[in-house]
N, C-alpha and C positions, 0 to 999 in steps of 0.2 A: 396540820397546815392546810390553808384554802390557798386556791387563785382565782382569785375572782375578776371578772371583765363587765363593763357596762358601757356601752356603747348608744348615748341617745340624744336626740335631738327636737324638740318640738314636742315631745311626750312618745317619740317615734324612735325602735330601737331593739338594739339584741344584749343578751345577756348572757355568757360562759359563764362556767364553773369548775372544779374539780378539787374534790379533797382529798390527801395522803396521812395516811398514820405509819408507823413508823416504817418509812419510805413506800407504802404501796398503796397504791390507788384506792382509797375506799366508798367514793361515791363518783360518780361521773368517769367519764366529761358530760356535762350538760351544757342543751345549747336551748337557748327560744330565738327563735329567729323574727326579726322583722315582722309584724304581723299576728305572728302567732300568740294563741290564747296560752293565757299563764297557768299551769298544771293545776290540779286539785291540792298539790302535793308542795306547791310554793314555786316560787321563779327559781332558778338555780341558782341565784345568789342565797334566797332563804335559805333554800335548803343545804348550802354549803352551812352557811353561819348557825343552823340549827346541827347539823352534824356535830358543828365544834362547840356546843351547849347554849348556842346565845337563845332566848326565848323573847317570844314578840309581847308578851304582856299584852298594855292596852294600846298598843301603837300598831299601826296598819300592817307591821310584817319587820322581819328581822333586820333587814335593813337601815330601818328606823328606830329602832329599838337600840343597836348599836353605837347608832349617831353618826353612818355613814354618810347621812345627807348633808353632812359639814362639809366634804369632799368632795361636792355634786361637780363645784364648778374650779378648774385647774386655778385660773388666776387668786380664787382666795386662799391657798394651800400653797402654792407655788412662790418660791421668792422672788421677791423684784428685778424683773431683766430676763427672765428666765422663762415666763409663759411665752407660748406661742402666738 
């Protein structure tokens, strides 16, 4: 299991992470913070979703790969009345 966070705006932004396998911590917490250059090693989002087997193939990074970029934005996932 991941929890994954992304927090951004204007391409400006942090990203959490952390995976558990069967109930213990097995990679993180990871943080990038505002600002900060994104590891060698993948943002902590990758690297969560690679943990859990996703591979980036030929798209920029696991993220995309998965098709989390559907979700980027609350209002198109969110039901009507309900976004903020």
């Amino acid at each position: 299991m991941a929890y994954v966070e992304a927090d951004y705006f204007g391409g400006v932004g942090t990203q959490n992470a952390l995976t558990r396998d069967a109930g213990k911590i097995v990679l993180g917490p990871l943080r990038l913070a505002e600002g900060e250059s994104s590891p060698t090693t993948g943002t902590p989002i990758s690297q969560a979703l690679r943990r859990l087997g996703a591979a980036k193939g030929n798209h920029v990074d696991e993220f995309a790969a998965v098709g989390l970029g559907r979700h980027r934005d609350t209002d198109d996932w969110l039901p009507p009345g309900e976004a903020s």
